[in-house]
N, C-alpha and C positions, 0 to 999 in steps of 0.2 A: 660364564664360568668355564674354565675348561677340564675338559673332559676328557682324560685316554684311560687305556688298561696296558697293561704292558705284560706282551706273552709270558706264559715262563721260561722260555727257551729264549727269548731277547735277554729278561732277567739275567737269566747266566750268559748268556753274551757279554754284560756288560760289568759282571761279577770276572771274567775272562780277561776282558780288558783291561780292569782297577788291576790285577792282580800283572797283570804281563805289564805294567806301565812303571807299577812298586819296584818290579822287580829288575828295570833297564834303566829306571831312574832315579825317582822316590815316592814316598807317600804324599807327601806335597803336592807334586805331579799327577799322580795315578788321583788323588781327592778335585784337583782341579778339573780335570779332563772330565770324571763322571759328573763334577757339577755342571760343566758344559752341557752335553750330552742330557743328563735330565733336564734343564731347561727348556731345551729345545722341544722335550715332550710338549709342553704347555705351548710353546708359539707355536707348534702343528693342529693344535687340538684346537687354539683360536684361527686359525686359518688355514685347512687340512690341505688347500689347491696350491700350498707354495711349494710344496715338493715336486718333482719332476718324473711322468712316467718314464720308465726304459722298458720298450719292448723288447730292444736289443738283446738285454738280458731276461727278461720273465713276461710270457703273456697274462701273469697272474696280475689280477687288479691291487698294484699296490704302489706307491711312490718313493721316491728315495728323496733323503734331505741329508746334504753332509756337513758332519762336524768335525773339523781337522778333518784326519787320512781316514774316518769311520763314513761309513752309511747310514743312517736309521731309514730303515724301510717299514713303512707304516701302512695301513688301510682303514677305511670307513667302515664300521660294525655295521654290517646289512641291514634292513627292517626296519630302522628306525630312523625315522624323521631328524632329532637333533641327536642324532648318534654319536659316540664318543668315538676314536680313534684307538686302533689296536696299533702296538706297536707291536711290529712282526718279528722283527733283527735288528739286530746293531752289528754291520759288518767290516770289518778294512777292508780299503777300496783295492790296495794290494791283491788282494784274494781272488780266485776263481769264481765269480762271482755269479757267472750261469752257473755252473754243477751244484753250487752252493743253494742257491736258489731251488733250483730244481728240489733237491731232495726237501728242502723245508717248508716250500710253502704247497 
């Protein structure tokens, strides 16, 4: 079964997205991308090790998986044996992505 939570602060990340995607392209668009993007939740949550650490950008324990030009950075719920997966952010890879980091995780 899979298993994530997804921060609130990803939440609006991806509330951010739909809406910055609506709005450059269409609703059509912006409804695809976030279907993309959630799915991806579930294939991290059945295999959490396909994402890629970057230390380069954050020594915080967490990995990135991308979808298109986005990141979802995710991490394993500490303490627990079959722990679910947090999803941390959903970021464009465009973006500052250390200072980004920095301040949120």
């Amino acid at each position: 079964m899979s298993r994530f939570i997804v921060a609130p602060r990803a939440a609006a990340d991806l509330a951010e997205i739909w809406r910055y995607i609506r709005g450059r392209s269409s609703e059509e668009t912006a409804d695809r991308v976030e279907r993309k993007i959630r799915e991806q939740f579930a294939l991290l949550a059945e295999a959490p090790g396909i994402g890629h650490r970057r230390a380069d950008l954050t020594p915080a324990d967490v990995r990135f998986f991308p979808v298109y030009s986005y990141l979802i950075v995710y991490r394993q719920v500490a303490g627990r044996e079959a722990a679910p997966i947090q999803i941390a952010a959903i970021l464009h890879g465009g973006r500052e992505l250390r200072r980004v980091l920095r301040k949120r995780l």
